[in-house]
N, C-alpha and C positions, 0 to 999 in steps of 0.2 A: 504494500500500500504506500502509499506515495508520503503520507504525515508520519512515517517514522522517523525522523528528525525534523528539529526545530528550522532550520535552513529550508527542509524540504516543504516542510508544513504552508510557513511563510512568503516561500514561492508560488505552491500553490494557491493561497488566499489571494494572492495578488494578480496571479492570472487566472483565474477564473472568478473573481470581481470584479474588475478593470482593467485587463489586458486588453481592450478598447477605447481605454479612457488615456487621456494623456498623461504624459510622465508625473505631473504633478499630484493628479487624483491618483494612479498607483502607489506614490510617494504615500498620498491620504492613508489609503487603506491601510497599508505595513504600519505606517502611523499609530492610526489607531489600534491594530493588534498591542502593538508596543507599549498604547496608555492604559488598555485595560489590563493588561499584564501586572503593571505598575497600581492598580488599583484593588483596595480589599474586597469589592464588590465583585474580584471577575475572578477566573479561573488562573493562577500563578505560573504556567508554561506558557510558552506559544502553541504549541499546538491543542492543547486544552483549550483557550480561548476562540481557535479557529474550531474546534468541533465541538465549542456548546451547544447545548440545545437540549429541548424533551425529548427524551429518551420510555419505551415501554419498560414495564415491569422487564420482558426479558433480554434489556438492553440495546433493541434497536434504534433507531430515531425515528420519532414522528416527523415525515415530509410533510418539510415548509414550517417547521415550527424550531431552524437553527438561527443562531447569530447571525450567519453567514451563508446566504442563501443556497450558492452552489452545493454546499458539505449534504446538504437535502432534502436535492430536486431532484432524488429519484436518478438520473444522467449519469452519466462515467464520470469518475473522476482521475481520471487518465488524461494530463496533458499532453498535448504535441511537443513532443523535449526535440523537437528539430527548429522547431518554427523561432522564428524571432521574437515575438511575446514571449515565451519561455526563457531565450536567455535574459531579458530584460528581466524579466521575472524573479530570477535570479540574482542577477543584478543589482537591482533594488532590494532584494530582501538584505543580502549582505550586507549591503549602503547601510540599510536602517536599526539591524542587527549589532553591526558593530560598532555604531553610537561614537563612530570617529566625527560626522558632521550632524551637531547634535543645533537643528532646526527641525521644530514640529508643527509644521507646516498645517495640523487643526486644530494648534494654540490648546493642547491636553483635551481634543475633544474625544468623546468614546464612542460616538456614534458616526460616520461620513454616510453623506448620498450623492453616486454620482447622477448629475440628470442628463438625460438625453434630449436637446430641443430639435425640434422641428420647423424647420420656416416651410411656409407651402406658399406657392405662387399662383393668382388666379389671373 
């Protein structure tokens, strides 16, 4: 499974959150893994925090009721390790892991939304 390391975890969240989104909302997300980590309210791992959520009595997750939407939407969670979001992914996770450039880019927020607009032309 791909969350058996925190590295690995953290790249996942990031690309399959916002491997769409621009470098700085990927920034976001990793981000915010990083302040609930640092928070008593969340779960103290990275990868704990990226696979919260309700769980049944025998331990599966109830889809659609995670942190983090992808972790269970039911879908693979088998990135593309070729594709360029992946390495980015990567990337980024270590950027924000190793807390060498320590800007938090959602001001200690715990929550990010990336949105997606729309312009339509009539």
């Amino acid at each position: 499974m791909i969350l058996e390391t925190a590295l690995m975890g953290m790249a996942a969240n990031i690309y399959f959150e916002a491997k769409n989104e621009s470098k700085l909302g990927q920034f976001a997300v990793a981000q915010v893994v990083m302040n609930r980590m640092y928070d008593h309210r969340y779960p103290d791992t990275i990868c704990d925090v990226v696979k919260q959520g309700l769980t049944y009595k025998n331990g599966k997750v109830v889809l659609g009721k995670c942190q983090f939407s992808w972790y269970c939407d039911g879908k693979s969670d088998q990135p593309n390790m070729k594709s360029k979001q992946w390495g980015n992914a990567i990337r980024y996770a270590s950027i924000v892991m190793s807390e060498t450039i320590n800007i938090d880019v959602t001001d200690g927020e715990l929550i990010v939304y990336c949105v997606l607009f729309t312009i339509m032309f009539f």
